[in-house]
N, CA, C and O atoms as CSV, one atom per row, in Angstrom:
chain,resi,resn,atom,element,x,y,z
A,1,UNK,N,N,-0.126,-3.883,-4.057
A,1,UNK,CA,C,-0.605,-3.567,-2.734
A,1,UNK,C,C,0.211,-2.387,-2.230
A,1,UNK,O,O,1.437,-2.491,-2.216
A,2,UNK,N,N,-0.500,-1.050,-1.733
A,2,UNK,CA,C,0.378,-0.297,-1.353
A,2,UNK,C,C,-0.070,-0.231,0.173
A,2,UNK,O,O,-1.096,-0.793,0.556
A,3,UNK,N,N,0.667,0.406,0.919
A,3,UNK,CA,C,0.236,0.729,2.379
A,3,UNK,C,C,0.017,2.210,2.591
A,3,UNK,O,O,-0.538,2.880,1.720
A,4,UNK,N,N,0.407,2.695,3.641
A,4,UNK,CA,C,-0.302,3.906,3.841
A,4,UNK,C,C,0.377,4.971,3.085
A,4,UNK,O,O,-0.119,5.816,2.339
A,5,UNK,N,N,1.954,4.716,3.509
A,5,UNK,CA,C,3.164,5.525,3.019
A,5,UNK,C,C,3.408,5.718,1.612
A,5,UNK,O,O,3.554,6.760,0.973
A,6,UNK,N,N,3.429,4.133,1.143
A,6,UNK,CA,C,2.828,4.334,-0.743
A,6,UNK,C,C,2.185,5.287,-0.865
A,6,UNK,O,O,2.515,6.292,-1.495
A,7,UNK,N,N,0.919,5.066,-0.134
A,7,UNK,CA,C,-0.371,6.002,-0.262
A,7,UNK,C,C,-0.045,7.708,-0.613
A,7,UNK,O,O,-0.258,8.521,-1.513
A,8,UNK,N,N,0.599,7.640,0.709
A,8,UNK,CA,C,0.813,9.274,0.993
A,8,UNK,C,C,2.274,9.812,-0.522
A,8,UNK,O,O,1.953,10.836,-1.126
A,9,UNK,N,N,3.090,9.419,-0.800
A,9,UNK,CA,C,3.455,9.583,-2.487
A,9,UNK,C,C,2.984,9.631,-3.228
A,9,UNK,O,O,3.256,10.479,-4.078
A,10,UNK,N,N,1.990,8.763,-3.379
A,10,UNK,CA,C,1.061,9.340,-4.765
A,10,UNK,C,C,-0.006,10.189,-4.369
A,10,UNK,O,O,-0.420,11.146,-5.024
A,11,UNK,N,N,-0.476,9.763,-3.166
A,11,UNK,CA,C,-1.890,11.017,-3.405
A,11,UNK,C,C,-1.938,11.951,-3.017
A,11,UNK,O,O,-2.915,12.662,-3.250
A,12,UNK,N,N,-0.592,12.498,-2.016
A,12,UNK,CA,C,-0.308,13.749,-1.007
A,12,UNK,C,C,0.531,14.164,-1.846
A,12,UNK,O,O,0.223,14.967,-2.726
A,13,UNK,N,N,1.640,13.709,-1.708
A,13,UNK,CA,C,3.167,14.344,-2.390
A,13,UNK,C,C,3.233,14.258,-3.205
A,13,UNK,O,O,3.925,15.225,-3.525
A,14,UNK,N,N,2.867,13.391,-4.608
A,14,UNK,CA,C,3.006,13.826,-5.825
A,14,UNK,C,C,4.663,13.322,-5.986
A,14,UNK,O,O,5.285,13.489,-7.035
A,15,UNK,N,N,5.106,12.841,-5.066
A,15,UNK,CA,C,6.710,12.554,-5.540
A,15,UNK,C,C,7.195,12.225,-6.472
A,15,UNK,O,O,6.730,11.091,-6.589
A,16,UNK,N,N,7.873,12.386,-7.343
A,16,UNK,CA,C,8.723,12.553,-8.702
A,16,UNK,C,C,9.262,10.977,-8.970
A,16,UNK,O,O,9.467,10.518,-10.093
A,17,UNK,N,N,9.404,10.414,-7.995
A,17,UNK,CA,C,10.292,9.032,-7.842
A,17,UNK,C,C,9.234,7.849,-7.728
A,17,UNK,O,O,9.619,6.688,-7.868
A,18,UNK,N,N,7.534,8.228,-7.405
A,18,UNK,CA,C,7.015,7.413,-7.696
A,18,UNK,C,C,5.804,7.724,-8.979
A,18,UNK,O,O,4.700,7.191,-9.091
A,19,UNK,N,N,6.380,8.669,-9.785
A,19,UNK,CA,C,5.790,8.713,-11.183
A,19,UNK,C,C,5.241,7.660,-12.138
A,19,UNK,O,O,4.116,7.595,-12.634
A,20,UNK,N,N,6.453,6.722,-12.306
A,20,UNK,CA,C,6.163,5.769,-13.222
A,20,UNK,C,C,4.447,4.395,-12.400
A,20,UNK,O,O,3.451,3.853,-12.877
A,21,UNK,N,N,4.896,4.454,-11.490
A,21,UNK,CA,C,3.834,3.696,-10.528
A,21,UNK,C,C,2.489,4.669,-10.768
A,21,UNK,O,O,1.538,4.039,-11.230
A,22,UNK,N,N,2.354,5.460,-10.638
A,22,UNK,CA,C,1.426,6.330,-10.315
A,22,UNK,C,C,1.007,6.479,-12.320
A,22,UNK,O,O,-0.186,6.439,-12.623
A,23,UNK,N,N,1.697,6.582,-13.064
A,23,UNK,CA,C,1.254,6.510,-14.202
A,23,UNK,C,C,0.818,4.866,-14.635
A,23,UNK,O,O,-0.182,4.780,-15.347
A,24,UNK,N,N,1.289,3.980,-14.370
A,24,UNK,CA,C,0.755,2.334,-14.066
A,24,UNK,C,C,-0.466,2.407,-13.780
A,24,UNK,O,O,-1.424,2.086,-14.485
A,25,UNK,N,N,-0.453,2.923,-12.516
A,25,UNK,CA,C,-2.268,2.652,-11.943
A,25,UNK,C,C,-3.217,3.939,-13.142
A,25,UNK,O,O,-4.381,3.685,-13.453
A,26,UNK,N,N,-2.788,4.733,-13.470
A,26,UNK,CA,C,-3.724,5.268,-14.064
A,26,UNK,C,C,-3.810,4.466,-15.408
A,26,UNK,O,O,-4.978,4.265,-15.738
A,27,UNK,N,N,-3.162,4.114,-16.004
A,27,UNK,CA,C,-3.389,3.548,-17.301
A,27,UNK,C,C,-3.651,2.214,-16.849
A,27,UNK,O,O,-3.666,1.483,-17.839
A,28,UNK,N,N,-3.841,1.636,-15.905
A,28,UNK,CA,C,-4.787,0.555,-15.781
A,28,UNK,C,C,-3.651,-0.692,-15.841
A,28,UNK,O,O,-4.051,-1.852,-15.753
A,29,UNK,N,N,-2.234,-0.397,-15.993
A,29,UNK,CA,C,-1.362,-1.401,-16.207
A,29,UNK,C,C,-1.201,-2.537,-14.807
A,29,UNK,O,O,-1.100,-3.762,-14.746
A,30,UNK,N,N,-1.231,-1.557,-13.878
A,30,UNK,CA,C,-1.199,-2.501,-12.542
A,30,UNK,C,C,-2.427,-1.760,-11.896
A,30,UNK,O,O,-2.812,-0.606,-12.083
A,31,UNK,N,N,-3.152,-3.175,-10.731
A,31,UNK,CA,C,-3.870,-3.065,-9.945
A,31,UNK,C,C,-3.686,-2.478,-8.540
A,31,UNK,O,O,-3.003,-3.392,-8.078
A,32,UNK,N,N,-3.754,-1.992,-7.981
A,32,UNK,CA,C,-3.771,-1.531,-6.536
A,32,UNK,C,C,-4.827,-2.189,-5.284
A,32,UNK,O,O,-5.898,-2.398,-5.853
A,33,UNK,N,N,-4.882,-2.384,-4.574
A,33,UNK,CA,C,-6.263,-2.596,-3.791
A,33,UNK,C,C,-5.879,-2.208,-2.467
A,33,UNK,O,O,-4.699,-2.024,-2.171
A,34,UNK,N,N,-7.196,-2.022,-1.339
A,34,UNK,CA,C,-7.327,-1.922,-0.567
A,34,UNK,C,C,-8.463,-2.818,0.041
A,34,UNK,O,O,-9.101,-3.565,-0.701
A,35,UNK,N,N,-8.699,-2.753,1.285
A,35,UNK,CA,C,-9.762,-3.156,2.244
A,35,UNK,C,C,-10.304,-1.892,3.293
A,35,UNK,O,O,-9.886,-0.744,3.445
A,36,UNK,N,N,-11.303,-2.565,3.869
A,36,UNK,CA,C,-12.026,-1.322,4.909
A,36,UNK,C,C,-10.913,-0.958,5.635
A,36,UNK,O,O,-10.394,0.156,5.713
A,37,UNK,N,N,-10.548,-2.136,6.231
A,37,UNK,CA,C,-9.227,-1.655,7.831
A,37,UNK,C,C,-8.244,-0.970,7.260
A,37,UNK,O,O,-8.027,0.173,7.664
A,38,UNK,N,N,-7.557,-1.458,6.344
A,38,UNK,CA,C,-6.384,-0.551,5.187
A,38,UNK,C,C,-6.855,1.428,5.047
A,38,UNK,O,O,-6.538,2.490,5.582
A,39,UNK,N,N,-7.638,0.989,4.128
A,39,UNK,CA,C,-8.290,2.342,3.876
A,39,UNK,C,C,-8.972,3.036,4.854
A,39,UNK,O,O,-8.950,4.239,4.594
A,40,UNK,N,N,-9.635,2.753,5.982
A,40,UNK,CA,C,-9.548,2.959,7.795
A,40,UNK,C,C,-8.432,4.236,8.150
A,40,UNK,O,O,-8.503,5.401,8.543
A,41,UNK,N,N,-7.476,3.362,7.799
A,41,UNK,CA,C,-6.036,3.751,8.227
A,41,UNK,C,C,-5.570,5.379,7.334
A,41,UNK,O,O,-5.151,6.451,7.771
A,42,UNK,N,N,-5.851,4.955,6.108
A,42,UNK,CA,C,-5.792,5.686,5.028
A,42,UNK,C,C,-6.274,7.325,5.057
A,42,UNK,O,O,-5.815,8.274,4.422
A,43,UNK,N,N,-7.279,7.279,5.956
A,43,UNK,CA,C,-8.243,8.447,5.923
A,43,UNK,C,C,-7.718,8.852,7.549
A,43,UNK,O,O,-7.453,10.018,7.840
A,44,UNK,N,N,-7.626,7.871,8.414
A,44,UNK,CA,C,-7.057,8.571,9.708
A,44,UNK,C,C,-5.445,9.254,9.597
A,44,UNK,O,O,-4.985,10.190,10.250
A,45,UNK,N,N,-4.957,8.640,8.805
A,45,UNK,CA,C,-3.747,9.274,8.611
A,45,UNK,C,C,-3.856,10.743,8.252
A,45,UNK,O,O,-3.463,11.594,9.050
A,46,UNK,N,N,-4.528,11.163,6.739
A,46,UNK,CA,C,-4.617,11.861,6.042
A,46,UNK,C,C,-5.049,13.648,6.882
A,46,UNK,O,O,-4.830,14.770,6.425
A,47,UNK,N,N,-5.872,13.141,8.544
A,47,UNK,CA,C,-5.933,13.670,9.062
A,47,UNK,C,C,-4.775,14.215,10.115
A,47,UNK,O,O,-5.063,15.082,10.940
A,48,UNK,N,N,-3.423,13.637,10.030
A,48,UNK,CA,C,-2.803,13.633,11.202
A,48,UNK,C,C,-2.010,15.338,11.013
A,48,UNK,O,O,-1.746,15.756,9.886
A,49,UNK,N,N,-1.805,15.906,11.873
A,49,UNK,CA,C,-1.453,17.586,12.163
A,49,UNK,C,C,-0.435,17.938,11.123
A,49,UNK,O,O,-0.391,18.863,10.312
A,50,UNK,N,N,0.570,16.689,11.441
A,50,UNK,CA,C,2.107,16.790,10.548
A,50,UNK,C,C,1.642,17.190,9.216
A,50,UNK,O,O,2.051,18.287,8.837
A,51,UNK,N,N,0.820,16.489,8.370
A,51,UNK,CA,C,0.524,16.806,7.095
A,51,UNK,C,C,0.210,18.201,6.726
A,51,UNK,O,O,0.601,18.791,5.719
A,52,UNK,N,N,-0.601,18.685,7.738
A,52,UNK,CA,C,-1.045,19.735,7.081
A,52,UNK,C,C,-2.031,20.262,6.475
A,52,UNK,O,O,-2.045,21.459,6.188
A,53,UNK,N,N,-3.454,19.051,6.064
A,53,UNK,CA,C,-4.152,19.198,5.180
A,53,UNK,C,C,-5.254,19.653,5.573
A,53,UNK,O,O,-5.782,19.299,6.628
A,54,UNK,N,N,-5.658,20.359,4.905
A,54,UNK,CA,C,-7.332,21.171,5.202
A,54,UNK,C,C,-8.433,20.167,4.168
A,54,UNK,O,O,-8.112,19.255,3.405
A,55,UNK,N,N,-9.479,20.584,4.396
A,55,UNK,CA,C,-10.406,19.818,4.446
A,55,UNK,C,C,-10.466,19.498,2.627
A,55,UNK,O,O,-10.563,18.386,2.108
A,56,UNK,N,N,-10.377,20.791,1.936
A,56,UNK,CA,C,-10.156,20.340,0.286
A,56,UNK,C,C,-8.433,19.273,0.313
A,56,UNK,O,O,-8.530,18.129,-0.130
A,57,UNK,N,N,-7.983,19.422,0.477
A,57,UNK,CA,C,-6.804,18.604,0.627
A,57,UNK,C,C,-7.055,17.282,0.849
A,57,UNK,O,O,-6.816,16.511,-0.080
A,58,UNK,N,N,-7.617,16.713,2.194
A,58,UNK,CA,C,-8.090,15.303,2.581
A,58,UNK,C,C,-9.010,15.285,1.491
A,58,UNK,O,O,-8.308,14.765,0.624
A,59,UNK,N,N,-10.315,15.549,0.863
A,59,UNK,CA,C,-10.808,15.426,0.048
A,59,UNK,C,C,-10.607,14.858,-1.467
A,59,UNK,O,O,-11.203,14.096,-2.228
A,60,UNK,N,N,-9.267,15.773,-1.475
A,60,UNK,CA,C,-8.572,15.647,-3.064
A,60,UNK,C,C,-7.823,14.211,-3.100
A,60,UNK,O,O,-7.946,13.376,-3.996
A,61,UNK,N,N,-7.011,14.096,-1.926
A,61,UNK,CA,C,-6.153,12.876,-1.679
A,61,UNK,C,C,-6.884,11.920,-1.617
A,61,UNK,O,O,-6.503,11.018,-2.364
A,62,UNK,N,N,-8.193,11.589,-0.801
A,62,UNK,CA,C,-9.417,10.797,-0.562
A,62,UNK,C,C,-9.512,10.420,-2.270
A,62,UNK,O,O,-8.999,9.445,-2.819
A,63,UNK,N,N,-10.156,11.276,-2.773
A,63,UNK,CA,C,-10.519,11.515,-4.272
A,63,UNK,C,C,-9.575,10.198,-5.500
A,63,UNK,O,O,-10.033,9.318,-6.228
A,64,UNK,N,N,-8.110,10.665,-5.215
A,64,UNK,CA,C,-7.434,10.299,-5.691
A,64,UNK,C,C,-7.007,9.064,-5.585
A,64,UNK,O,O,-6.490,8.310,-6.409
A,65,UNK,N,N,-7.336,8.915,-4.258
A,65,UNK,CA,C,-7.214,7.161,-4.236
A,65,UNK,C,C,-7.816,6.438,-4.427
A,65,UNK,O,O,-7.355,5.336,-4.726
A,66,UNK,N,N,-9.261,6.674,-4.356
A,66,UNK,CA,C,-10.177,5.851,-4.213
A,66,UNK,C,C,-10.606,5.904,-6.020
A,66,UNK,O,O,-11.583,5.324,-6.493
A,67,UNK,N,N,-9.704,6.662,-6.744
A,67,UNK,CA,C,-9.928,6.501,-8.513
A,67,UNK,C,C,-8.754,5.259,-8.911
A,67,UNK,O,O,-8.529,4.717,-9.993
A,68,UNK,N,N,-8.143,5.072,-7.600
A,68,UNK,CA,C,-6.978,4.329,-8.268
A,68,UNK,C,C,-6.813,3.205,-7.491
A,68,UNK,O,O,-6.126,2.351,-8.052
A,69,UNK,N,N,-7.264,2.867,-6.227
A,69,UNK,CA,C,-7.114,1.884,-5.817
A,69,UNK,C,C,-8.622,0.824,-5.235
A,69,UNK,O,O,-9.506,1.188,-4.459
A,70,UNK,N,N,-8.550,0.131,-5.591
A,70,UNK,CA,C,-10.221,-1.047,-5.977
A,70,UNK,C,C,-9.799,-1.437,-4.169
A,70,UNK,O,O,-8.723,-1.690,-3.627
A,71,UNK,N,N,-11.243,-1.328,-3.629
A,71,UNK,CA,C,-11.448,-1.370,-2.294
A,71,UNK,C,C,-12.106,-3.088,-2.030
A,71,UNK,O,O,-13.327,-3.150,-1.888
A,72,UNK,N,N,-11.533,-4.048,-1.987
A,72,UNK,CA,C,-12.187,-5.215,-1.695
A,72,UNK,C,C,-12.519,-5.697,-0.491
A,72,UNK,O,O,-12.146,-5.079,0.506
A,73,UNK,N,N,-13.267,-6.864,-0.368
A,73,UNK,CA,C,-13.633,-7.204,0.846
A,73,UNK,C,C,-12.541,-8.548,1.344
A,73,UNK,O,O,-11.801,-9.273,0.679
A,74,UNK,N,N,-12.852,-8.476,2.885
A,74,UNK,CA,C,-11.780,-9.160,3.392
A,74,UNK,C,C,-12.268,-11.023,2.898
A,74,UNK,O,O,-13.291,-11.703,2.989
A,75,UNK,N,N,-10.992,-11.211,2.422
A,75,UNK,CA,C,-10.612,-12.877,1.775
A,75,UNK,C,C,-10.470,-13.607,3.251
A,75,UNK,O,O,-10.119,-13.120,4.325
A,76,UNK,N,N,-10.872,-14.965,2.909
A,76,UNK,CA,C,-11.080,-15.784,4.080
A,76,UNK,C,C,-9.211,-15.994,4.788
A,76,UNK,O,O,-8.222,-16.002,4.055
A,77,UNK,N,N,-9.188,-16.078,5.671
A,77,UNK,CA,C,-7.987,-16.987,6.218
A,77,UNK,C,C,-7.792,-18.268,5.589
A,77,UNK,O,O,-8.564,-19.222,5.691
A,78,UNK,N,N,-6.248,-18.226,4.644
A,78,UNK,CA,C,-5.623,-19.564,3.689
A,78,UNK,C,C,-5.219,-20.502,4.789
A,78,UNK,O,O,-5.240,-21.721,4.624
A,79,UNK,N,N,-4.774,-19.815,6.142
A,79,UNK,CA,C,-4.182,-20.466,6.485
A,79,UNK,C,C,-2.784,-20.697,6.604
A,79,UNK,O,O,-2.262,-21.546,7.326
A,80,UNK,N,N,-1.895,-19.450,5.439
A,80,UNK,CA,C,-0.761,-19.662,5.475
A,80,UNK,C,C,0.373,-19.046,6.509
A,80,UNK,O,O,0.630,-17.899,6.140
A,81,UNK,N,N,0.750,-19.226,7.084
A,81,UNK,CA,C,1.637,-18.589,7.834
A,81,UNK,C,C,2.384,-17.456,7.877
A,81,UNK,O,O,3.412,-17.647,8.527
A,82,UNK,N,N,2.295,-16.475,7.496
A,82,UNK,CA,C,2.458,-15.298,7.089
A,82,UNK,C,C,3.853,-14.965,8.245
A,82,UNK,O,O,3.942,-15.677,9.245
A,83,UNK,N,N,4.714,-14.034,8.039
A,83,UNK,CA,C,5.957,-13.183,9.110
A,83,UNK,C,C,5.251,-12.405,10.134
A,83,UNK,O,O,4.146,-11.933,9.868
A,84,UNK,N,N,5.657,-12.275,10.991
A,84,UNK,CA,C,4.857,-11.104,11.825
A,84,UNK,C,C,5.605,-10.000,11.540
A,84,UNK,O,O,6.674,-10.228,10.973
A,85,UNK,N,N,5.296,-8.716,11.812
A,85,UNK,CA,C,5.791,-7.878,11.233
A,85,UNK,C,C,5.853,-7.096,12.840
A,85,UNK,O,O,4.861,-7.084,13.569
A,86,UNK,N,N,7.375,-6.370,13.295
A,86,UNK,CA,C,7.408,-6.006,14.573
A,86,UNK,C,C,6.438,-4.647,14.835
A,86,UNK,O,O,6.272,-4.120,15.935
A,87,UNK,N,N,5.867,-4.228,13.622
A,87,UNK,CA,C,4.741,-3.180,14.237
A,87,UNK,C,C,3.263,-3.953,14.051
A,87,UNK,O,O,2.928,-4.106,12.876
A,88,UNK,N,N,2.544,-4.345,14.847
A,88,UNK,CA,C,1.668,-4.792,14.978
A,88,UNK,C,C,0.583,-4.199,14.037
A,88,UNK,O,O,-0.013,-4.992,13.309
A,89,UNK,N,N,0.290,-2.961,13.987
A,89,UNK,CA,C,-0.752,-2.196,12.970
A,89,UNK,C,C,-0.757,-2.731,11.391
A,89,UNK,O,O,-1.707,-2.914,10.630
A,90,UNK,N,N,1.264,-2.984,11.116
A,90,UNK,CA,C,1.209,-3.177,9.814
A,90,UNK,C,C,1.019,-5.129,9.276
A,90,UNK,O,O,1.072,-5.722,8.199
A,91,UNK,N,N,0.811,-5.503,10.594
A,91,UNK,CA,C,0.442,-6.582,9.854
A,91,UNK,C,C,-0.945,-6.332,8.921
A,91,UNK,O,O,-0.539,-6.508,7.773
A,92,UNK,N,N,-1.842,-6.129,8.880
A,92,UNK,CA,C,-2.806,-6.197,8.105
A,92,UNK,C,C,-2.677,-5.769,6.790
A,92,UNK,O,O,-3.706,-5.812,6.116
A,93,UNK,N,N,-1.382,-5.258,6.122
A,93,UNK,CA,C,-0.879,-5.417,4.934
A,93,UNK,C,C,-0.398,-6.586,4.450
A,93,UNK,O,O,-0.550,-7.076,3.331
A,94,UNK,N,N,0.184,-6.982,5.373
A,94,UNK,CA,C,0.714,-8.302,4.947
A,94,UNK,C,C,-0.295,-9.134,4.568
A,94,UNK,O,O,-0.136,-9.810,3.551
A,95,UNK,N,N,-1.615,-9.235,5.390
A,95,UNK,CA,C,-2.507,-10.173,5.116
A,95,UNK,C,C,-2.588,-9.878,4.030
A,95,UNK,O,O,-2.168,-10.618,3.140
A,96,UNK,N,N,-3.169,-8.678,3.787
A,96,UNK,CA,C,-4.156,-8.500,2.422
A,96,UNK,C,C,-3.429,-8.740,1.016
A,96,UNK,O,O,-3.878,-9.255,-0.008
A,97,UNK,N,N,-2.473,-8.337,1.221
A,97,UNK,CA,C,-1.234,-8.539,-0.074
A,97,UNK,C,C,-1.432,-10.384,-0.412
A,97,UNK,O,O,-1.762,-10.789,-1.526
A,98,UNK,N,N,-1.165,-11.291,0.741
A,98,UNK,CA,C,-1.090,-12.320,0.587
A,98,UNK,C,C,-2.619,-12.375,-0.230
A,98,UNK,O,O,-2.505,-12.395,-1.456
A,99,UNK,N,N,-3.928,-12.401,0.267
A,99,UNK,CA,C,-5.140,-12.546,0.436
A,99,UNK,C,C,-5.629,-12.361,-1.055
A,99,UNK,O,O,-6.276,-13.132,-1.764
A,100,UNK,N,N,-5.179,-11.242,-1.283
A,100,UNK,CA,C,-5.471,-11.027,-2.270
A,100,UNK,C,C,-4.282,-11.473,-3.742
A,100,UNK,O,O,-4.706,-11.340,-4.890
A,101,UNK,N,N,-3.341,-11.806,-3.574
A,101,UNK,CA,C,-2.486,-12.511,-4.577
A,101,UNK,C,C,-1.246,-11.144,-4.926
A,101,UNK,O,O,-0.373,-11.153,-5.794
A,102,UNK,N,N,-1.450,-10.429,-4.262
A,102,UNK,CA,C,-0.065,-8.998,-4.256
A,102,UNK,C,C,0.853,-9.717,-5.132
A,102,UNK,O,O,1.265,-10.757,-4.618
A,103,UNK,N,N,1.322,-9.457,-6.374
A,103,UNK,CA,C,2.793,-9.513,-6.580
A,103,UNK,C,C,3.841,-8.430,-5.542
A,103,UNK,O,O,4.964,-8.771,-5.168
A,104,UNK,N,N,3.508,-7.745,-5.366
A,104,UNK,CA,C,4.459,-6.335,-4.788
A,104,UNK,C,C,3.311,-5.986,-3.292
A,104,UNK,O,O,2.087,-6.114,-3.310
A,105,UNK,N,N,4.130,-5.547,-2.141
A,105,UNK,CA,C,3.479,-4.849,-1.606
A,105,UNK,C,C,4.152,-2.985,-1.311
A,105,UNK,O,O,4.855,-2.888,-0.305
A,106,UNK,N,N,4.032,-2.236,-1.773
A,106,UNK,CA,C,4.975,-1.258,-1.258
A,106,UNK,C,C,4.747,-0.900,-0.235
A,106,UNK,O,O,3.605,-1.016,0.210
A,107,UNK,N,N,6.202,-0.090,0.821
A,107,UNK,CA,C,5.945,0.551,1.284
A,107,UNK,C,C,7.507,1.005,1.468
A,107,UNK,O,O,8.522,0.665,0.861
A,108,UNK,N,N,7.322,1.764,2.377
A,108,UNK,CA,C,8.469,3.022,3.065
A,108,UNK,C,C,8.816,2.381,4.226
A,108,UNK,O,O,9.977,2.427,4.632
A,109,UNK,N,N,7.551,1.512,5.080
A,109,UNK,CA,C,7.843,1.257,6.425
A,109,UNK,C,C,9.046,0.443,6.620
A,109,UNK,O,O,9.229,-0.663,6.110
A,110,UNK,N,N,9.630,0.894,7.181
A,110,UNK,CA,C,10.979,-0.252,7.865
A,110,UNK,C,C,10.453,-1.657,8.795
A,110,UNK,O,O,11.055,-2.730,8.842
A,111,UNK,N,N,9.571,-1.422,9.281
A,111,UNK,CA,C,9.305,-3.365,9.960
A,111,UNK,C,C,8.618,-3.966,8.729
A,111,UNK,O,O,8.582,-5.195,8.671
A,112,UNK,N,N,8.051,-3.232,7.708
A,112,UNK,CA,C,7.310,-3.532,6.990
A,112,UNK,C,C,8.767,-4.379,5.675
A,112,UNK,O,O,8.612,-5.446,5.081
A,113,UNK,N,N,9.874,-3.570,5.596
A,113,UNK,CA,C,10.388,-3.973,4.836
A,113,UNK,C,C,11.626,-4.340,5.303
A,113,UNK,O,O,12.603,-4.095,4.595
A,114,UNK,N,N,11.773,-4.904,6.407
A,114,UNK,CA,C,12.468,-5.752,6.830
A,114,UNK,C,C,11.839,-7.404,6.776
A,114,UNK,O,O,12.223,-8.482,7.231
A,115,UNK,N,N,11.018,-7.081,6.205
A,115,UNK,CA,C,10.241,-8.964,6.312
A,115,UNK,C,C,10.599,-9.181,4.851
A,115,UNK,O,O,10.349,-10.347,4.545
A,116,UNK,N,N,11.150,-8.397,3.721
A,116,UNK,CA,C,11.155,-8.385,2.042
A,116,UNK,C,C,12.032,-9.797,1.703
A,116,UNK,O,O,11.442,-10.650,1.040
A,117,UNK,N,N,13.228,-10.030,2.077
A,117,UNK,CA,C,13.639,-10.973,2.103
A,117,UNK,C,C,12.962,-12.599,2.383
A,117,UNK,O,O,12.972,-13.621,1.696
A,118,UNK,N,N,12.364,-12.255,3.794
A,118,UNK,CA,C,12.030,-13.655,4.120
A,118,UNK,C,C,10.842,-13.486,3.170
A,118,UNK,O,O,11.009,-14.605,2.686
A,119,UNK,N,N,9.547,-12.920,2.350
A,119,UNK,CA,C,8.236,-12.958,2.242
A,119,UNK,C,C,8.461,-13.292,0.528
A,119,UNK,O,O,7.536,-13.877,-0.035
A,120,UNK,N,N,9.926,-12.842,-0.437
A,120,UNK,CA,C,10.332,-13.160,-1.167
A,120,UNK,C,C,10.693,-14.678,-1.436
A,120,UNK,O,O,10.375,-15.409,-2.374
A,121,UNK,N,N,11.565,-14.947,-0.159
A,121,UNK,CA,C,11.830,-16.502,-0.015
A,121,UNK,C,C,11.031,-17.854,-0.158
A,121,UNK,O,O,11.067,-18.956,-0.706
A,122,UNK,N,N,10.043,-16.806,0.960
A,122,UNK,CA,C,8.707,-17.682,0.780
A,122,UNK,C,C,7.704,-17.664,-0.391
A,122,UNK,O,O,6.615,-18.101,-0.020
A,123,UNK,N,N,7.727,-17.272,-1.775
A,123,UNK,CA,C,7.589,-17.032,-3.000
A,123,UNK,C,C,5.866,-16.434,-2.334
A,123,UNK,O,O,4.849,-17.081,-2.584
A,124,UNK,N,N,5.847,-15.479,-1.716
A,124,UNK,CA,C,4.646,-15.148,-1.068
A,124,UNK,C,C,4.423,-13.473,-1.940
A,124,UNK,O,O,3.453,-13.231,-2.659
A,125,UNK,N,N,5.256,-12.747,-1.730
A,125,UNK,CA,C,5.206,-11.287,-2.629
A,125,UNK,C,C,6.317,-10.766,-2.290
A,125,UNK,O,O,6.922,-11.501,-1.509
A,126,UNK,N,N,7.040,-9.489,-2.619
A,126,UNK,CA,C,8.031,-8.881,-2.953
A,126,UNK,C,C,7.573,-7.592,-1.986
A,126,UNK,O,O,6.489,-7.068,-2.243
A,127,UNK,N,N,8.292,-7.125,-0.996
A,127,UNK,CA,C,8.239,-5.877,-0.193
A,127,UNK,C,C,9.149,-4.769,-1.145
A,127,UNK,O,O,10.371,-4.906,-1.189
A,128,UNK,N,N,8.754,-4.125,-1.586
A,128,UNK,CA,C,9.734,-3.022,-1.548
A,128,UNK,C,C,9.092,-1.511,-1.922
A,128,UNK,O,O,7.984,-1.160,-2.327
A,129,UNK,N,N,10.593,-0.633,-1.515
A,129,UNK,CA,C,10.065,0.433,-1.176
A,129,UNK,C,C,9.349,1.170,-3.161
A,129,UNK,O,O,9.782,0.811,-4.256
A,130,UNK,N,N,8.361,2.075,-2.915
A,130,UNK,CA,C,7.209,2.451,-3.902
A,130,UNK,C,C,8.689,2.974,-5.281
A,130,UNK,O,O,8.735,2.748,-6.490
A,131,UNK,N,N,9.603,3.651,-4.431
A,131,UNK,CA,C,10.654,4.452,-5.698
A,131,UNK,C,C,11.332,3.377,-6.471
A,131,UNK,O,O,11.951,3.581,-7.516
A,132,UNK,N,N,11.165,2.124,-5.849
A,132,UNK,CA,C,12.595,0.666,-6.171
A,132,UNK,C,C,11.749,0.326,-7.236
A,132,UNK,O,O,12.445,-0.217,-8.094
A,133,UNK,N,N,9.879,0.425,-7.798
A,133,UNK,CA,C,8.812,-0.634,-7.873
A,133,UNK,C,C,9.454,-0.492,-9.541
A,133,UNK,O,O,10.087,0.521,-9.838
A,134,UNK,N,N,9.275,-1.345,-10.331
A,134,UNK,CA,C,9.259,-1.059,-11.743
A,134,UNK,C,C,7.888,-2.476,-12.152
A,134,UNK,O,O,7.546,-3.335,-11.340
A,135,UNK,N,N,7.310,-2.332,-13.667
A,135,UNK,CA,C,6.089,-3.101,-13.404
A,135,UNK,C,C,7.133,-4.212,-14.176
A,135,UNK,O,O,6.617,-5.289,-14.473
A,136,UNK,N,N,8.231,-4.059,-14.438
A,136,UNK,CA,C,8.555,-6.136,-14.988
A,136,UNK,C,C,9.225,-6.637,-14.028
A,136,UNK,O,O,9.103,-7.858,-13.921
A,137,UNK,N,N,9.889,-6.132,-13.292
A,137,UNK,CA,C,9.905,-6.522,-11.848
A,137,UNK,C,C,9.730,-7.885,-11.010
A,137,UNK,O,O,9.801,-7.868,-9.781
């Protein structure tokens, strides 16, 4: 499960540190997914000023994710009690990671990976940041 920030390393930046991940999903070794609201997010970001990106740019990044990450539909409520996460937006990672059976969720976000501990504890999935990810892990 990646979030937005994952996102933006592999399909914007190209970062060097999340290579081995980014060679994973292409060879099919690990899964990725998303949902509508996730990927929502994904494409409003891609637009935001800071980046920079012109319209082949959002396109290419668009392009690139959507070859690598499987877009599913939203899984019913388990019921399980999930952490709240102090930025409200990023809870809906959390769901989906759970929802969908996430071993890993990455991200960069700090409320996001301040829950890694407790969401570990709770043998629920593993937060960590996309550069830490290795696939035996």
């Amino acid at each position: 499960m990646l979030d937005t920030n994952a996102c933006l390393d592999l399909f914007v930046f190209a970062a060097p540190e999340v290579a081995g991940l980014h060679a994973a999903l292409r060879q099919g070794d690990v899964v990725a997914v998303t949902n509508a609201e996730c990927r929502a997010e994904w494409l409003r970001v891609l637009r935001y000023p800071l980046l920079k990106l012109d319209e082949a740019g959002i396109a290419a990044a668009t392009a690139a994710h959507d070859a690598l990450v499987e877009c599913v539909e939203n899984q019913p409520d388990t019921g399980v009690r999930l952490p709240r996460c102090a930025d409200p937006d990023d809870q809906k990672f959390l769901q989906l990671a759970h929802a969908c059976g996430a071993r890993w969720l990455l991200s960069r976000d700090k409320a996001l990976l301040a829950l890694a501990r407790r969401t570990q504890r709770d043998s629920l999935f593993r937060i960590l940041e996309p550069a830490h990810w290795q696939h035996d892990a």
